[in-house]
PDB file as gemmi writes it, atoms N, CA and C in Angstrom:
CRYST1    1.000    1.000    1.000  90.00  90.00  90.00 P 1                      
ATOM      1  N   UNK A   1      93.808 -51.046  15.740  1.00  0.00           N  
ATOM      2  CA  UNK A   1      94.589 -51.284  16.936  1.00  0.00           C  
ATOM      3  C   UNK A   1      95.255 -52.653  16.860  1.00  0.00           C  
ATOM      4  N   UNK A   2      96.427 -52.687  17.383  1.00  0.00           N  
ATOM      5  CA  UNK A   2      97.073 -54.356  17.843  1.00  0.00           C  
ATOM      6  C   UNK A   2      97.672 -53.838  18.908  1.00  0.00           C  
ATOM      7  N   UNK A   3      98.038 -55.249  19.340  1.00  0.00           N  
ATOM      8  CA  UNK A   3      98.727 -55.329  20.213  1.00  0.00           C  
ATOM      9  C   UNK A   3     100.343 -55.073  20.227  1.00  0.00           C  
ATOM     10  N   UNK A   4     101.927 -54.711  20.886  1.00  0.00           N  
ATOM     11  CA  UNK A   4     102.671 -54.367  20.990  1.00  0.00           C  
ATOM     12  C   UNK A   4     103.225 -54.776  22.576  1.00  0.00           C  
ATOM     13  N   UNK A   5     104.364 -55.392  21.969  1.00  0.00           N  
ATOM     14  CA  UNK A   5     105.549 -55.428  23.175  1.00  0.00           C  
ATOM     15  C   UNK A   5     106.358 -54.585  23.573  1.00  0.00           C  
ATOM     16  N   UNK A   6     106.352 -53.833  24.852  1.00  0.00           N  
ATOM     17  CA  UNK A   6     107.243 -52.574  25.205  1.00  0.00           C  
ATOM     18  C   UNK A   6     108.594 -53.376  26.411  1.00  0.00           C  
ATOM     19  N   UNK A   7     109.287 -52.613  26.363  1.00  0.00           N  
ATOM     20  CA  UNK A   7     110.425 -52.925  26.951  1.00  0.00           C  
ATOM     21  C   UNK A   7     110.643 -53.550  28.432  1.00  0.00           C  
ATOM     22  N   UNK A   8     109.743 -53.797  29.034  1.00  0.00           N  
ATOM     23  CA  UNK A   8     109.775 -54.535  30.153  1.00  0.00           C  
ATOM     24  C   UNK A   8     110.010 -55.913  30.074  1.00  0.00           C  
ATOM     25  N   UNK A   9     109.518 -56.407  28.470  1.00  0.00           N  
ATOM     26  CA  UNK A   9     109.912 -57.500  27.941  1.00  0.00           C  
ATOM     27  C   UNK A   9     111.625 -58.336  28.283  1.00  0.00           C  
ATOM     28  N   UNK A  10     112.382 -56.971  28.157  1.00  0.00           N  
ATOM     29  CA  UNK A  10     113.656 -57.062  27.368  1.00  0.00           C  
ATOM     30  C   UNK A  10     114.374 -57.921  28.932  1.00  0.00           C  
ATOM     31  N   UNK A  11     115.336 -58.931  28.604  1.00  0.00           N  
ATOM     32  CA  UNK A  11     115.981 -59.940  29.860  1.00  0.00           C  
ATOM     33  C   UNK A  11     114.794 -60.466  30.834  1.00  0.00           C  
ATOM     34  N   UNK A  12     113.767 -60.508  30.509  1.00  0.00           N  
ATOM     35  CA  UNK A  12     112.550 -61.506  31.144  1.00  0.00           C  
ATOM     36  C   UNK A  12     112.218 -62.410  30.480  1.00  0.00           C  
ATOM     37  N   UNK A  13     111.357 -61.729  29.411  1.00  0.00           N  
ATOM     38  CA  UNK A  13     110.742 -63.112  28.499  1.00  0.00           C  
ATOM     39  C   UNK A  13     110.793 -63.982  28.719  1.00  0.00           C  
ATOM     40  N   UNK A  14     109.445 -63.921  29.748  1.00  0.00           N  
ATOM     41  CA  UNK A  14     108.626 -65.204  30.596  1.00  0.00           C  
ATOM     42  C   UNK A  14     107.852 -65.902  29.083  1.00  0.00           C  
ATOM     43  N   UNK A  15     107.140 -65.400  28.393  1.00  0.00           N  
ATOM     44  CA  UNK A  15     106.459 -66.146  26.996  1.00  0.00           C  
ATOM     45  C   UNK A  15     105.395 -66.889  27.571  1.00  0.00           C  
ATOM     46  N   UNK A  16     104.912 -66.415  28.740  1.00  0.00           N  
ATOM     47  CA  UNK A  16     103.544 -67.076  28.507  1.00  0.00           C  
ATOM     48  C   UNK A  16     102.448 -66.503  27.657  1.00  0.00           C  
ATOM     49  N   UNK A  17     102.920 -65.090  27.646  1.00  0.00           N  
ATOM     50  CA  UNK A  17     102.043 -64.737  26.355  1.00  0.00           C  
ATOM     51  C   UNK A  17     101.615 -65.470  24.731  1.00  0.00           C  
ATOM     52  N   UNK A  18     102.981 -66.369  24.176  1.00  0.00           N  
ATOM     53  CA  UNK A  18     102.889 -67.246  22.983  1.00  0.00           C  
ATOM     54  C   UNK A  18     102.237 -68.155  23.250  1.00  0.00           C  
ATOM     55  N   UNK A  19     101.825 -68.935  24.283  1.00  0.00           N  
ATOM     56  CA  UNK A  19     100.383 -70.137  24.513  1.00  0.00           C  
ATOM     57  C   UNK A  19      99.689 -69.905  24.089  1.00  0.00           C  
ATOM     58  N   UNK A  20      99.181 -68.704  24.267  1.00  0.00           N  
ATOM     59  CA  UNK A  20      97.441 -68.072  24.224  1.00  0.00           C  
ATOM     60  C   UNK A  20      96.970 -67.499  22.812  1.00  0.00           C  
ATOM     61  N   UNK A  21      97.896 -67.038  22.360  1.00  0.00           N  
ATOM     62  CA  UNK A  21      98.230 -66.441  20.914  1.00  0.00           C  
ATOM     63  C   UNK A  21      97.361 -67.563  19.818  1.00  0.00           C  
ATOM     64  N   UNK A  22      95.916 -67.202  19.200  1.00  0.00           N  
ATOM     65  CA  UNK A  22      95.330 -67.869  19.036  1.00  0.00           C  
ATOM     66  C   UNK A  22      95.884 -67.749  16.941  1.00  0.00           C  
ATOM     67  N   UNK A  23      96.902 -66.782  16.704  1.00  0.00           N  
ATOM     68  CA  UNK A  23      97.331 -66.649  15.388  1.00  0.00           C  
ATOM     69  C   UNK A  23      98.771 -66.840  15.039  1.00  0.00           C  
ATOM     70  N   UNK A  24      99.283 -66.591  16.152  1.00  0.00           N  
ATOM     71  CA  UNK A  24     101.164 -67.228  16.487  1.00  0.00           C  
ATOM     72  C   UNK A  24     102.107 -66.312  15.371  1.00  0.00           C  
ATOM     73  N   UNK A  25     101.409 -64.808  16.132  1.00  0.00           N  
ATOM     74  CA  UNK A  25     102.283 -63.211  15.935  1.00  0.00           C  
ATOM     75  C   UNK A  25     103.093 -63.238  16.309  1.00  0.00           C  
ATOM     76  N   UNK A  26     103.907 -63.657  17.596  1.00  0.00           N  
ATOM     77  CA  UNK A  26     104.958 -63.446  18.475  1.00  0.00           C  
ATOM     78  C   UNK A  26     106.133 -64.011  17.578  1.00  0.00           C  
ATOM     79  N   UNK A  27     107.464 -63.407  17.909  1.00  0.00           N  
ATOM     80  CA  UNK A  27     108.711 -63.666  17.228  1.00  0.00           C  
ATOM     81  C   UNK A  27     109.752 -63.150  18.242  1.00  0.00           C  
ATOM     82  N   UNK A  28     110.826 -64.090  18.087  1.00  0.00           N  
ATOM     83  CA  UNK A  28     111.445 -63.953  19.706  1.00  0.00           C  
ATOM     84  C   UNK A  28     113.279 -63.182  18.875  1.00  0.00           C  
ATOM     85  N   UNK A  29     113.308 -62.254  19.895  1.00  0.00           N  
ATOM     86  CA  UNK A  29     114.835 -62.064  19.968  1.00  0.00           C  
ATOM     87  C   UNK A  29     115.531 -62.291  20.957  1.00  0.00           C  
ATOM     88  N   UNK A  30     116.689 -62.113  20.598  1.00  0.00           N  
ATOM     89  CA  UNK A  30     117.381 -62.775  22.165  1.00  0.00           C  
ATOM     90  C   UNK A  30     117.398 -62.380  23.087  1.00  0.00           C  
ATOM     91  N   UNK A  31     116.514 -61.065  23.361  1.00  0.00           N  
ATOM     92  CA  UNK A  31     116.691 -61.198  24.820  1.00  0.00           C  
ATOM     93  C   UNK A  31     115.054 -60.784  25.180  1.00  0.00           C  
ATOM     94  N   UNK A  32     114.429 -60.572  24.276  1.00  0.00           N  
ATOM     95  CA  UNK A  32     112.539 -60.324  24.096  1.00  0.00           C  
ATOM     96  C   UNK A  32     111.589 -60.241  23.110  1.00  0.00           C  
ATOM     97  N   UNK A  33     110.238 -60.692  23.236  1.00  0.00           N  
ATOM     98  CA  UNK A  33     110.011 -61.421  22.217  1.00  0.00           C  
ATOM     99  C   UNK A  33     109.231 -59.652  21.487  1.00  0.00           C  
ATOM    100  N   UNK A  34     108.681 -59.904  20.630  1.00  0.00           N  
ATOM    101  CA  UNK A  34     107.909 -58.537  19.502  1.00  0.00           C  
ATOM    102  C   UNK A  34     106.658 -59.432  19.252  1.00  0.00           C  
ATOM    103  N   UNK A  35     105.553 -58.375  18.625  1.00  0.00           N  
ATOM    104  CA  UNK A  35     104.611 -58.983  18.307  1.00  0.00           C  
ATOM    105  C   UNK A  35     104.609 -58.560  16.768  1.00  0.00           C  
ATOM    106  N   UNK A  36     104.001 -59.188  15.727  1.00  0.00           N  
ATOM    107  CA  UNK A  36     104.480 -58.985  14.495  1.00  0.00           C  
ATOM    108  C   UNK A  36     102.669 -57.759  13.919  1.00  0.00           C  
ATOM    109  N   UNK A  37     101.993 -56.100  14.098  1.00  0.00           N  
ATOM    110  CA  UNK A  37     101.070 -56.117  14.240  1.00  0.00           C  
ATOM    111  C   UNK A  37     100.296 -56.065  12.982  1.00  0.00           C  
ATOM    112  N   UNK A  38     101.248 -56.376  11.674  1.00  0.00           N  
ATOM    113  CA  UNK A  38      99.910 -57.099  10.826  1.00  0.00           C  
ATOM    114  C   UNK A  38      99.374 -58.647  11.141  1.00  0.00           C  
ATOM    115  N   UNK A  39      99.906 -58.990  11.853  1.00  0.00           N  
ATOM    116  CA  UNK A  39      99.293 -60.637  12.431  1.00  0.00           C  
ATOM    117  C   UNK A  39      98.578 -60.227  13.174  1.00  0.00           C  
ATOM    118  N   UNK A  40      98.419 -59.662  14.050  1.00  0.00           N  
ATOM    119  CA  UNK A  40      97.702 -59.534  15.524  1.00  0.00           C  
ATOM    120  C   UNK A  40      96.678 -59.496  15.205  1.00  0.00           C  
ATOM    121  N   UNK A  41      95.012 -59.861  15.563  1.00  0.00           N  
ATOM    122  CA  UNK A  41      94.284 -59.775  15.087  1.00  0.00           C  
ATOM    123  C   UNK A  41      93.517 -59.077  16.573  1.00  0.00           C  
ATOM    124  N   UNK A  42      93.860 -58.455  17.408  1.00  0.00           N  
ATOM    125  CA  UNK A  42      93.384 -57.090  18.213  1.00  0.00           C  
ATOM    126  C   UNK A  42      92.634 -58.519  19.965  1.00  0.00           C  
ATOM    127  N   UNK A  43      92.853 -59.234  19.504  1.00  0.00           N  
ATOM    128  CA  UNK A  43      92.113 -60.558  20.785  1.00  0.00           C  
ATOM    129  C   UNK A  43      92.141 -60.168  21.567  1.00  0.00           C  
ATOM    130  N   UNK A  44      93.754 -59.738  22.206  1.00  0.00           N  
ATOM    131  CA  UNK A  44      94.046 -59.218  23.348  1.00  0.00           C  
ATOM    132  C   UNK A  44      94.323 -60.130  25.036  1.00  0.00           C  
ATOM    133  N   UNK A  45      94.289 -61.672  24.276  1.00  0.00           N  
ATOM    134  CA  UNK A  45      93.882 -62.228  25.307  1.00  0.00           C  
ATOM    135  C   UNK A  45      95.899 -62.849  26.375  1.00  0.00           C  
ATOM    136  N   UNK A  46      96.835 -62.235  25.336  1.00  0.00           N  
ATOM    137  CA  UNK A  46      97.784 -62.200  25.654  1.00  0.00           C  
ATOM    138  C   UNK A  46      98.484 -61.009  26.506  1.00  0.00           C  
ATOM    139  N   UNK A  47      97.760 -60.279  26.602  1.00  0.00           N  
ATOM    140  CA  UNK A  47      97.752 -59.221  27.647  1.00  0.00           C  
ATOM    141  C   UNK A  47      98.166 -59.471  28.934  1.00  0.00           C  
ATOM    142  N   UNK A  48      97.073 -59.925  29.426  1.00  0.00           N  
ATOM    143  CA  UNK A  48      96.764 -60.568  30.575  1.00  0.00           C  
ATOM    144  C   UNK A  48      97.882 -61.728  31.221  1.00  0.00           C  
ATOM    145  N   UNK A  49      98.462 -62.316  30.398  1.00  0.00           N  
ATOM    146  CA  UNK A  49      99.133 -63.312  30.509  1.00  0.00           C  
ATOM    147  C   UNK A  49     100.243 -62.973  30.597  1.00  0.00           C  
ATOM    148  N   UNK A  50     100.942 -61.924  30.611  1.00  0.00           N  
ATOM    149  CA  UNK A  50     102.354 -60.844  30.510  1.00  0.00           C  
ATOM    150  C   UNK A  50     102.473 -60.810  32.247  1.00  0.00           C  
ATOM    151  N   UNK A  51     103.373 -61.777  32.699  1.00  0.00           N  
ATOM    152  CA  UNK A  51     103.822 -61.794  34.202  1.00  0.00           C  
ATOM    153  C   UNK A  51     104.335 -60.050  34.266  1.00  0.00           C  
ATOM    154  N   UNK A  52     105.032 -59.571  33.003  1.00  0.00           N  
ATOM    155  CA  UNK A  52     105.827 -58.645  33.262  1.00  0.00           C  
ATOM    156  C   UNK A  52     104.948 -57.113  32.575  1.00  0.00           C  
ATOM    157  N   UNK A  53     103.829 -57.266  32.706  1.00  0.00           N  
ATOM    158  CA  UNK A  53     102.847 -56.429  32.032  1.00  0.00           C  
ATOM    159  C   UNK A  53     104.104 -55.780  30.947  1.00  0.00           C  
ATOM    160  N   UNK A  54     104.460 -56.257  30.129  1.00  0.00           N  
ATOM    161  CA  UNK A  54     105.585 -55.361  28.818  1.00  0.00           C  
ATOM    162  C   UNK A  54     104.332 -55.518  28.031  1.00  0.00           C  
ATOM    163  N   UNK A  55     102.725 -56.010  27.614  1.00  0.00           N  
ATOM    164  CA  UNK A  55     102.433 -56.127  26.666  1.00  0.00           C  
ATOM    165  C   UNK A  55     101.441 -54.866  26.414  1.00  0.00           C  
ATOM    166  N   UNK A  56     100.981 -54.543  25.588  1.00  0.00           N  
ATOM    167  CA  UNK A  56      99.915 -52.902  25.777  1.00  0.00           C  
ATOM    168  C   UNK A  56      98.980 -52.950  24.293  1.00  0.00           C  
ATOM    169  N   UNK A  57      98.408 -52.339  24.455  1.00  0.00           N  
ATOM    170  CA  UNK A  57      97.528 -51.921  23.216  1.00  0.00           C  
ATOM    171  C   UNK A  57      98.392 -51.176  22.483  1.00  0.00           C  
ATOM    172  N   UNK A  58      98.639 -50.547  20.942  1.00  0.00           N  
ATOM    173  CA  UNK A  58      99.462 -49.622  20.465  1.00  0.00           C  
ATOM    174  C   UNK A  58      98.888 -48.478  20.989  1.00  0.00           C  
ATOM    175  N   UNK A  59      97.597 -48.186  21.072  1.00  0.00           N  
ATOM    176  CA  UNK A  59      96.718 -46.905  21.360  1.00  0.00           C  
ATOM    177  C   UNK A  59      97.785 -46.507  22.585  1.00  0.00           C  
ATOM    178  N   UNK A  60      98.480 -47.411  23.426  1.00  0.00           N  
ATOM    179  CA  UNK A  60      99.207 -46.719  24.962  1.00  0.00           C  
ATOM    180  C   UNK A  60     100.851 -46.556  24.525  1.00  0.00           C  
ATOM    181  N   UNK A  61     101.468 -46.692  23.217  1.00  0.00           N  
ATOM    182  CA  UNK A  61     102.620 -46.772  22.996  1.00  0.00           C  
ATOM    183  C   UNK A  61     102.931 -45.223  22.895  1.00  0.00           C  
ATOM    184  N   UNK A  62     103.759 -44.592  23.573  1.00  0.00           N  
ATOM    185  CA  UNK A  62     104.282 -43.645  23.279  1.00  0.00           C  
ATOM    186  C   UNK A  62     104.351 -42.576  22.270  1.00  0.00           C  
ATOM    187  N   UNK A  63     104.432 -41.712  22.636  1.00  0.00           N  
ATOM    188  CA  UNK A  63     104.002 -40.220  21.667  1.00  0.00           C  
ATOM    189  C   UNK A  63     104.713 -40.487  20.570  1.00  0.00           C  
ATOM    190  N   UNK A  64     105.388 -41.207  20.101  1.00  0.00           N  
ATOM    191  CA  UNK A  64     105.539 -41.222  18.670  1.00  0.00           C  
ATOM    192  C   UNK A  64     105.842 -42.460  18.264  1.00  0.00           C  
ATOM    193  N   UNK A  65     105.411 -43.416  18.836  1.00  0.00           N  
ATOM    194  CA  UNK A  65     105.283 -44.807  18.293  1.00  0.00           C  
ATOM    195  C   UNK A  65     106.130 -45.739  18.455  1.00  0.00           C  
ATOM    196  N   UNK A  66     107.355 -45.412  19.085  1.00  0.00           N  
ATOM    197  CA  UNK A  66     108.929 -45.994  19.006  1.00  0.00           C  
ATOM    198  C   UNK A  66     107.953 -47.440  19.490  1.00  0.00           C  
ATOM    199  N   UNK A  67     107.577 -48.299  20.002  1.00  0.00           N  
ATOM    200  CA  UNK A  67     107.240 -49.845  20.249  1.00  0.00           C  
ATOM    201  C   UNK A  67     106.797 -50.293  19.339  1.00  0.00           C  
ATOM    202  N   UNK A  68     106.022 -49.329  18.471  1.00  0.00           N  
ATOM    203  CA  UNK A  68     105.374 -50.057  17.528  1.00  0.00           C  
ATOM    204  C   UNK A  68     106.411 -50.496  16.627  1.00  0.00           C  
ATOM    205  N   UNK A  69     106.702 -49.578  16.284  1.00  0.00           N  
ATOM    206  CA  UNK A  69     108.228 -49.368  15.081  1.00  0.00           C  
ATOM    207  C   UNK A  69     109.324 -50.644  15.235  1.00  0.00           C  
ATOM    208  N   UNK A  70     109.408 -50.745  16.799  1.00  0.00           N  
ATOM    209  CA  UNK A  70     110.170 -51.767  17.093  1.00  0.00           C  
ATOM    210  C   UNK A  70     109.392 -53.095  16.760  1.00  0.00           C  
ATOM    211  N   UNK A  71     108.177 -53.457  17.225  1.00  0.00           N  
ATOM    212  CA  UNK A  71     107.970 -54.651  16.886  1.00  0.00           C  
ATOM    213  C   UNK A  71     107.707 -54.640  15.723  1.00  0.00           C  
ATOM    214  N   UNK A  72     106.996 -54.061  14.536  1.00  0.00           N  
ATOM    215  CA  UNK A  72     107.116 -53.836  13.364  1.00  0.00           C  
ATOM    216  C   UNK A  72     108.622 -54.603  12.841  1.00  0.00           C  
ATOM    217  N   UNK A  73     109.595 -53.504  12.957  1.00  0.00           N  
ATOM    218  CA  UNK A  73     110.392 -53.783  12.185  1.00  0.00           C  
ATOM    219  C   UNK A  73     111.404 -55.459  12.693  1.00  0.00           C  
ATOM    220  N   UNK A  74     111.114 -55.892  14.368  1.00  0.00           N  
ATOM    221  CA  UNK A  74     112.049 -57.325  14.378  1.00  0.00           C  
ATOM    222  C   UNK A  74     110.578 -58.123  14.008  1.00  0.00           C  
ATOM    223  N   UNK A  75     109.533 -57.906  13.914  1.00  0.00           N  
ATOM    224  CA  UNK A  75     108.811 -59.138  13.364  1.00  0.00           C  
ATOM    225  C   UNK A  75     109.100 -59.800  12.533  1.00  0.00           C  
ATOM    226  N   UNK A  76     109.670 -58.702  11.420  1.00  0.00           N  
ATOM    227  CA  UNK A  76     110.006 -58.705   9.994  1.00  0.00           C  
ATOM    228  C   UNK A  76     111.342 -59.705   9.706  1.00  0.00           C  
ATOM    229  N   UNK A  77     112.430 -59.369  11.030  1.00  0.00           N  
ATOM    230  CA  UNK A  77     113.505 -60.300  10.195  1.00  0.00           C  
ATOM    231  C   UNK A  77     113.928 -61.219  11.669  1.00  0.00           C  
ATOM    232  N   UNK A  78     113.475 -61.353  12.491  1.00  0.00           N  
ATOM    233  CA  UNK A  78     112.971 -62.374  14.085  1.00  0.00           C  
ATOM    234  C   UNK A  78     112.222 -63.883  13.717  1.00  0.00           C  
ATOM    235  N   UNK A  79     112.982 -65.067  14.241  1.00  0.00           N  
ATOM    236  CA  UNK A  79     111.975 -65.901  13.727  1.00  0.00           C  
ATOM    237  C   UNK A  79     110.525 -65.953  14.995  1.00  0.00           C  
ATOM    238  N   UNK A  80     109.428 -66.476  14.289  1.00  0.00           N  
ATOM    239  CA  UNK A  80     108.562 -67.286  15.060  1.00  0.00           C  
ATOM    240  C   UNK A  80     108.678 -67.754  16.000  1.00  0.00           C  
ATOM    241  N   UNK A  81     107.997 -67.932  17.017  1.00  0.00           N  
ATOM    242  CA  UNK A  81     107.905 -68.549  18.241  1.00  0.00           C  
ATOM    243  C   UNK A  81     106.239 -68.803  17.972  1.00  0.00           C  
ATOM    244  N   UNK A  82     106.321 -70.159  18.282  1.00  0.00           N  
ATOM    245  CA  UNK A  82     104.459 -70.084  18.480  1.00  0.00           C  
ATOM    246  C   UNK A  82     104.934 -71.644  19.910  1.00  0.00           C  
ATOM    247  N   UNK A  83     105.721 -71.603  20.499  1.00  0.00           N  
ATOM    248  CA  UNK A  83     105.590 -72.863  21.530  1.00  0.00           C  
ATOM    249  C   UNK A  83     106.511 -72.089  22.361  1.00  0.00           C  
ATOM    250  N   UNK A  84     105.616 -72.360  24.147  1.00  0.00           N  
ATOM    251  CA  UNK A  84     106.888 -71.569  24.839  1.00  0.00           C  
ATOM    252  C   UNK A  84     108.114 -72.140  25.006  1.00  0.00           C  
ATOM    253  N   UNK A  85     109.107 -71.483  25.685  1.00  0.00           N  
ATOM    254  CA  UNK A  85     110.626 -71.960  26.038  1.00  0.00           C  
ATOM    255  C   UNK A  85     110.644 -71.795  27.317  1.00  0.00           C  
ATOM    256  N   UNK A  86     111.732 -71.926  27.824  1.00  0.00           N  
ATOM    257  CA  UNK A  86     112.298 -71.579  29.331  1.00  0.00           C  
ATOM    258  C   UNK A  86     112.497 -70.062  29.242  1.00  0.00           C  
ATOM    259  N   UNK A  87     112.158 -69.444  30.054  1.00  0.00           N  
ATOM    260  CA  UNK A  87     112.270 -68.142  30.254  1.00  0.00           C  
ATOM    261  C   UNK A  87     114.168 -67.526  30.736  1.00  0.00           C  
ATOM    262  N   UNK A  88     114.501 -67.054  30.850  1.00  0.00           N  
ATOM    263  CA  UNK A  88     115.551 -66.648  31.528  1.00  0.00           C  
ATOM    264  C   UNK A  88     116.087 -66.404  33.122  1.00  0.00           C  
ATOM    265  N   UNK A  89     116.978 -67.640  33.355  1.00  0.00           N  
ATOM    266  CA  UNK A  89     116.995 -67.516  35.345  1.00  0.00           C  
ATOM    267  C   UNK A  89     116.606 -66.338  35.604  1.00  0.00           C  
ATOM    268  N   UNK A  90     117.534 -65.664  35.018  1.00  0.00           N  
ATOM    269  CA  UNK A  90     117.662 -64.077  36.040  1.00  0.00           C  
ATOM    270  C   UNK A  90     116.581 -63.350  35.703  1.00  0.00           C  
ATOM    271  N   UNK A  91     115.627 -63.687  34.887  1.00  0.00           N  
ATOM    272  CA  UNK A  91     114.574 -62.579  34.101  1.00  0.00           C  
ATOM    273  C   UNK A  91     113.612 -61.955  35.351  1.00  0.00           C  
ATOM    274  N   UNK A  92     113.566 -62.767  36.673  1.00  0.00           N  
ATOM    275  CA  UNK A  92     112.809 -62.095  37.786  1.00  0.00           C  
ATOM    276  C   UNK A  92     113.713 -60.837  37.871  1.00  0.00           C  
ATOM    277  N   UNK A  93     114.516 -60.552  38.231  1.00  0.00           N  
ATOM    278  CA  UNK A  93     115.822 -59.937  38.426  1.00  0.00           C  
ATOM    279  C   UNK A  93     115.699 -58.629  37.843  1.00  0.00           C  
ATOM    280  N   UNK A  94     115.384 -58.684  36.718  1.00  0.00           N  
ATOM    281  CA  UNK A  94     115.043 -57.447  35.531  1.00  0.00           C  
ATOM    282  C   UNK A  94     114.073 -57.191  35.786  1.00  0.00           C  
ATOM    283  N   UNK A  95     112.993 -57.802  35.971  1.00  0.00           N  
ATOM    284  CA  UNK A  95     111.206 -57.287  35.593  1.00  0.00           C  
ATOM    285  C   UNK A  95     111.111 -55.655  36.802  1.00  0.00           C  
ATOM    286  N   UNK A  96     110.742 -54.952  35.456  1.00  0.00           N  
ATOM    287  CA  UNK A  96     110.097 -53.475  36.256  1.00  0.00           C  
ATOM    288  C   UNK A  96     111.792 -52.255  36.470  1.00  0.00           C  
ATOM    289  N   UNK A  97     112.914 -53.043  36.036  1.00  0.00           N  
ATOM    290  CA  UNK A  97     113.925 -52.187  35.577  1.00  0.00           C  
ATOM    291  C   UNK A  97     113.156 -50.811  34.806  1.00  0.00           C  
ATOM    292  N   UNK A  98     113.985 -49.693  35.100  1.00  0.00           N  
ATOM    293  CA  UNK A  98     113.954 -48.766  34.420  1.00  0.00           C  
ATOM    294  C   UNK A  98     115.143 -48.600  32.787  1.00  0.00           C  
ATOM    295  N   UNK A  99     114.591 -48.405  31.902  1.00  0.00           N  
ATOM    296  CA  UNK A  99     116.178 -48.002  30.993  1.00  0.00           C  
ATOM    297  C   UNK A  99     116.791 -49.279  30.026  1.00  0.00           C  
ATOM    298  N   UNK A 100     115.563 -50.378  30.214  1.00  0.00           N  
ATOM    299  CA  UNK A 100     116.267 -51.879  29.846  1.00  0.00           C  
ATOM    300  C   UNK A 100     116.461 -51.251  28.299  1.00  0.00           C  
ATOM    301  N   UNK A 101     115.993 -51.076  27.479  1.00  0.00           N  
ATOM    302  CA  UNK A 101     116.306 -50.678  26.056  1.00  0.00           C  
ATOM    303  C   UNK A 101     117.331 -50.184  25.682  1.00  0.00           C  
ATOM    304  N   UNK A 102     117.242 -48.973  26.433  1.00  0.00           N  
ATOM    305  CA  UNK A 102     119.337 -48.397  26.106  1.00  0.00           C  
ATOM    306  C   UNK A 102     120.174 -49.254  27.015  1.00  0.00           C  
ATOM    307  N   UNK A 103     119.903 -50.215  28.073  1.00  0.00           N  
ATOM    308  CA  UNK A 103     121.441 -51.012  28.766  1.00  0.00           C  
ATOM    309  C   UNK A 103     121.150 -52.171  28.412  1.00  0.00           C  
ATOM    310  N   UNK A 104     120.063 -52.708  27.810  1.00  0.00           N  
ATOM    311  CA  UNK A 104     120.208 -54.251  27.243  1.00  0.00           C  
ATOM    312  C   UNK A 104     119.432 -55.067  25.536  1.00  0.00           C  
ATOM    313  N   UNK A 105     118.458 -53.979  25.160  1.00  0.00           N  
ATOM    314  CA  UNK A 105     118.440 -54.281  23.909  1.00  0.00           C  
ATOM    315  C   UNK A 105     119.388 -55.018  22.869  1.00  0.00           C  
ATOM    316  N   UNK A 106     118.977 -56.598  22.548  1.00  0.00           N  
ATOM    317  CA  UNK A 106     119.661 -56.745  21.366  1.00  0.00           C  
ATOM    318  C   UNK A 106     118.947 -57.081  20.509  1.00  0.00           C  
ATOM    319  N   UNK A 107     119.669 -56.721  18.958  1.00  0.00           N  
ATOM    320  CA  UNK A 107     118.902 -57.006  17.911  1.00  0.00           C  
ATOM    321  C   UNK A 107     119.569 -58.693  17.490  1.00  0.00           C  
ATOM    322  N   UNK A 108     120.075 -59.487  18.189  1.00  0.00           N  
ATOM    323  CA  UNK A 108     120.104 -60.570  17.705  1.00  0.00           C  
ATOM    324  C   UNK A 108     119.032 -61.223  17.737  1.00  0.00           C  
ATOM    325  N   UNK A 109     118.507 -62.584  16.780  1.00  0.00           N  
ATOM    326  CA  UNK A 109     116.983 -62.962  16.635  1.00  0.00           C  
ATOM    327  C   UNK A 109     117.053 -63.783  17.606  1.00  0.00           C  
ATOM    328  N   UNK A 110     116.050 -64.416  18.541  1.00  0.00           N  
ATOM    329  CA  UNK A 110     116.023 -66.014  19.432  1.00  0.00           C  
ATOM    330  C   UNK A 110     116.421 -66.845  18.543  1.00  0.00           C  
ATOM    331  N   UNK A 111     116.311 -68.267  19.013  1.00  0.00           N  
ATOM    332  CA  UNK A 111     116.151 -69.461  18.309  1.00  0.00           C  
ATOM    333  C   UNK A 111     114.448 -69.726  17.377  1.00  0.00           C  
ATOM    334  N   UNK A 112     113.704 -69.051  17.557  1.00  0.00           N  
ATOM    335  CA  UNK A 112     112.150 -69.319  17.437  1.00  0.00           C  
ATOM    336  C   UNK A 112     112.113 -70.576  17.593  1.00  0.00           C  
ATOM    337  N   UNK A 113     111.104 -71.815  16.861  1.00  0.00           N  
ATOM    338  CA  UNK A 113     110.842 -73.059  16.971  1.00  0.00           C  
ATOM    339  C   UNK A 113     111.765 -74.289  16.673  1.00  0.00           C  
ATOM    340  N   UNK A 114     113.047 -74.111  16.945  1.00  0.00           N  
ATOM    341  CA  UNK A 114     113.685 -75.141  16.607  1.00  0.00           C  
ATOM    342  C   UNK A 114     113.360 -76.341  17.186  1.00  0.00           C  
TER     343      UNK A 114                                                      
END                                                                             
């Protein structure tokens, strides 16, 4: 099992989840962060810390995996984040949207730790 970021993430990314992150899995895109789940080491203690509950066990990801797949594959070319940032004004605004993936998904990477 790891952990996985699902789409509630997407125009919020509050990132208090990357504090707690005791292995610094998380990798940010521009508009939400992924968890990378060969890093994850199953803690779980970043869960909890998800203002926007987007974070889940994989065991709750969807009948055929599409979150996993996603954070899988931007872990891979997304930089790092292991220190938080400012979240996004409007990201209250979004949280608990229906559909954010098909009207706002991007695959551009964040800044990670500059």
């Amino acid at each position: 099992m790891t952990y996985i970021v699902k789409d509630n993430c997407i125009k919020c990314k509050y990132m208090d989840c990357i504090e707690v992150c005791p292995v610094d899995c998380f990798y940010e895109g521009e508009n939400m962060l992924v968890i990378h789940p060969d890093e994850c080491i199953d803690c779980g203690v970043c869960e909890p810390e998800c203002p926007a509950d987007a974070i889940t066990a994989d065991t709750e990801d969807e009948p055929d995996g599409k979150w996993l797949e996603i954070n899988t594959k931007y872990a891979d070319i997304w930089p790092n984040i292991t220190l938080m940032g400012t979240p996004p004004e409007d990201g209250e605004g979004f949280d608990g949207e229906e559909g954010k993936f098909e009207k706002y998904f991007s695959k551009e990477p964040g800044k990670g730790d500059e």
